[in-house]
C-alpha positions as CSV (number, residue, x, y, z in Angstrom):
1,X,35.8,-9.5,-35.1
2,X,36.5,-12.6,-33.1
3,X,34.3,-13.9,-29.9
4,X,37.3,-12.1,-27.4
5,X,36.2,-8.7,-29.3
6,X,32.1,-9.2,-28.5
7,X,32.1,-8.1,-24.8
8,X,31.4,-5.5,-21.7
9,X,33.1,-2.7,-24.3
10,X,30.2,-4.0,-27.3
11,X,26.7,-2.4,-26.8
12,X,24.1,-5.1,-27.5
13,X,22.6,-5.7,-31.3
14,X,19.2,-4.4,-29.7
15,X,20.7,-1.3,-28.3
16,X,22.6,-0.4,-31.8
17,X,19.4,-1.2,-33.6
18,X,17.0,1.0,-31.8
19,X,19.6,3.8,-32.1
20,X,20.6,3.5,-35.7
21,X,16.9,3.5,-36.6
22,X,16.1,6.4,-34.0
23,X,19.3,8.3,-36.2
24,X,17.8,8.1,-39.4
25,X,13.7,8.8,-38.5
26,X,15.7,11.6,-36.7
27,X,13.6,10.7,-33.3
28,X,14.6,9.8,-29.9
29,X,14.7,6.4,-29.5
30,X,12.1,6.9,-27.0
31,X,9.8,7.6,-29.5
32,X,10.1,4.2,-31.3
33,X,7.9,1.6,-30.6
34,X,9.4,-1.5,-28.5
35,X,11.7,-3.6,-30.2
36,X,10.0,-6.5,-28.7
37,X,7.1,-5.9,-31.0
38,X,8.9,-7.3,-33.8
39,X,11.3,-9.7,-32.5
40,X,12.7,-11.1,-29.2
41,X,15.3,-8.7,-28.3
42,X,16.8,-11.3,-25.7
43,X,16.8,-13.9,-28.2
44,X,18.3,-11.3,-30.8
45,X,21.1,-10.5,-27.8
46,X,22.3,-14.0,-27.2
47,X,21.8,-15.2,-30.8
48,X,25.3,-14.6,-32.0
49,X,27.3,-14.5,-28.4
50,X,27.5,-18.7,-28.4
51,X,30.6,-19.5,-30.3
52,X,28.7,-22.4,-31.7
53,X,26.4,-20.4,-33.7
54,X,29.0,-18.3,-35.4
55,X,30.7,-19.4,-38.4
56,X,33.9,-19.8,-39.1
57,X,34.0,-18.9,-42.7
58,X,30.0,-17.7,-43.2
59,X,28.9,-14.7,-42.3
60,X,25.3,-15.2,-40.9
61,X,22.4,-12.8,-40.2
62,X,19.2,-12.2,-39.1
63,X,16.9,-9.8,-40.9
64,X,13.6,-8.4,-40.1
65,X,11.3,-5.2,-40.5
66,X,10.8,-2.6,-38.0
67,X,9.4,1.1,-38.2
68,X,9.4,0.9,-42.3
69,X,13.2,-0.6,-41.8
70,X,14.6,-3.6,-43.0
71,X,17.4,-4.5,-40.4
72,X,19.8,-6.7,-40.7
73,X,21.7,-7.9,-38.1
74,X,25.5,-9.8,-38.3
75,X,27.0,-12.5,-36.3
76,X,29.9,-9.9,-35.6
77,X,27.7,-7.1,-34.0
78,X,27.7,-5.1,-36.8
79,X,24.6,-3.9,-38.5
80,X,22.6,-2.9,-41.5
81,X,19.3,-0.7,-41.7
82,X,17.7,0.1,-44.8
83,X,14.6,2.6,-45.4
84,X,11.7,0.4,-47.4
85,X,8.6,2.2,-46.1
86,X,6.5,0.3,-48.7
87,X,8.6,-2.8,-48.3
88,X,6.8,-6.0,-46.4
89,X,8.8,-9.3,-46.0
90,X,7.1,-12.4,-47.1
């Protein structure tokens, strides 16, 4: 996905987060506890809109924990969520 493809039409990384997770605890995302508990969402929003963050031939990520998820969160909007209820990051 290229920088011209991450716009207006692309929900935000926090938006897909909370609603992935929401999918899979089969809740309404109302229900989930603020994302900002965790991490910034605003930070998490801008992190990978600055073409000088993204890399050119590396993907990068963030990863964190939320609601007994490991998310992980790609420099080309996309994400991953994985269920590790027991799972604590050092």
């Amino acid at each position: 996905m290229s920088d011209e493809d991450i716009g207006a039409d692309t929900p935000p990384l926090t938006l897909k987060i909370v609603e992935a997770v929401a999918e899979l605890k089969r809740v309404d995302s109302a229900q989930l506890p603020p994302l900002g508990s965790v991490i910034n969402p605003d930070a998490l929003n801008e992190l990978f809109t600055d073409s000088s963050t993204v890399r050119k031939h590396q993907q990068a990520f963030v990863c964190f924990q939320y609601c007994d998820y490991t998310v992980f969160a790609y420099d080309d909007h996309s994400i991953m969520v994985e269920h590790h209820p027991d799972h604590t990051m050092a």
